[in-house]
C-alpha positions as CSV (number, residue, x, y, z in Angstrom):
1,X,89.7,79.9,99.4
2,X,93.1,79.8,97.0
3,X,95.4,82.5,96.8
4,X,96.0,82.8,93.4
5,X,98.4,85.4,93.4
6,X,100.2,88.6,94.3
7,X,101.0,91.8,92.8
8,X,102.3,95.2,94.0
9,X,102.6,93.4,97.5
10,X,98.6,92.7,97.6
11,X,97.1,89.5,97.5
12,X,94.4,88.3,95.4
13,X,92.4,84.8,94.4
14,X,90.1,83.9,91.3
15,X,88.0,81.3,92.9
16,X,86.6,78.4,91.0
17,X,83.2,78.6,88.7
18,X,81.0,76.0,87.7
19,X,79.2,78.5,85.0
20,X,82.0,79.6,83.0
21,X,82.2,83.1,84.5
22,X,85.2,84.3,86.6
23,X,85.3,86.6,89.4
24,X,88.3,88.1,91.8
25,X,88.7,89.1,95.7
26,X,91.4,91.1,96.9
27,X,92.6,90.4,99.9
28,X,94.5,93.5,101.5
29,X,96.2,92.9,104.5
30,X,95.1,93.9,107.9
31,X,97.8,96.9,108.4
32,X,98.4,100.4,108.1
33,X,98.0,100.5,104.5
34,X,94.2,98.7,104.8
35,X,93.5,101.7,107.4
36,X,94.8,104.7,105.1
37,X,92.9,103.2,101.6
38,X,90.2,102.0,103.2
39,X,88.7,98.3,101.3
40,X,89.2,97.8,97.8
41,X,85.7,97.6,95.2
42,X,84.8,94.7,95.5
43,X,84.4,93.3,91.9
44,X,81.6,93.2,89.5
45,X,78.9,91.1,89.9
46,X,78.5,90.2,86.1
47,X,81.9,89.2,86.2
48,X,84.1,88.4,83.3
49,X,84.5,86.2,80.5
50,X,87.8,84.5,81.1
51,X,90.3,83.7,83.8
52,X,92.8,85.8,82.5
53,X,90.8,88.7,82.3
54,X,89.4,88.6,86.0
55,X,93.4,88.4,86.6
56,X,93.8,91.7,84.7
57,X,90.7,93.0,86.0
58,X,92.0,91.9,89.9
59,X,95.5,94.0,88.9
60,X,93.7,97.1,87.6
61,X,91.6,97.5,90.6
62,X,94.6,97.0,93.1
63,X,96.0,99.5,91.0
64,X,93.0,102.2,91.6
65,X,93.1,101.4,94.9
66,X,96.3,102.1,95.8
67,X,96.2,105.3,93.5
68,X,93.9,106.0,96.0
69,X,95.2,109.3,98.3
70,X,95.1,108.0,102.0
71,X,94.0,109.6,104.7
């Protein structure tokens, strides 16, 4: 697996395709902040077009999921 990148102090990856569609995993660390938001959605399974889109998609969902009220 390849890190891609960070944002907002969350790690995330857009692994390699061989059929021209993109997909992104977010990788939340194993802390306090994993155990008050609980996982992150996963991403969609049709996936997207374009790598920079899965980046954008990867950024909005960390985003929602750290919106998320913990507890």
């Amino acid at each position: 697996m390849r890190l891609t990148g960070e944002y907002k102090g969350v790690m995330y990856s857009i692994p390699p395709n061989n059929d021209g569609v993109w997909h992104y995993r977010i990788h939340p660390r194993r802390d306090k902040l994993l155990a008050m938001r609980g996982i992150p959605q996963p991403a969609p399974s049709a996936g997207y077009c374009t790598y920079d889109s899965a980046v954008a998609a990867a950024k909005k969902a960390i985003d929602a999921w750290l919106a998320r009220p913990s507890g």
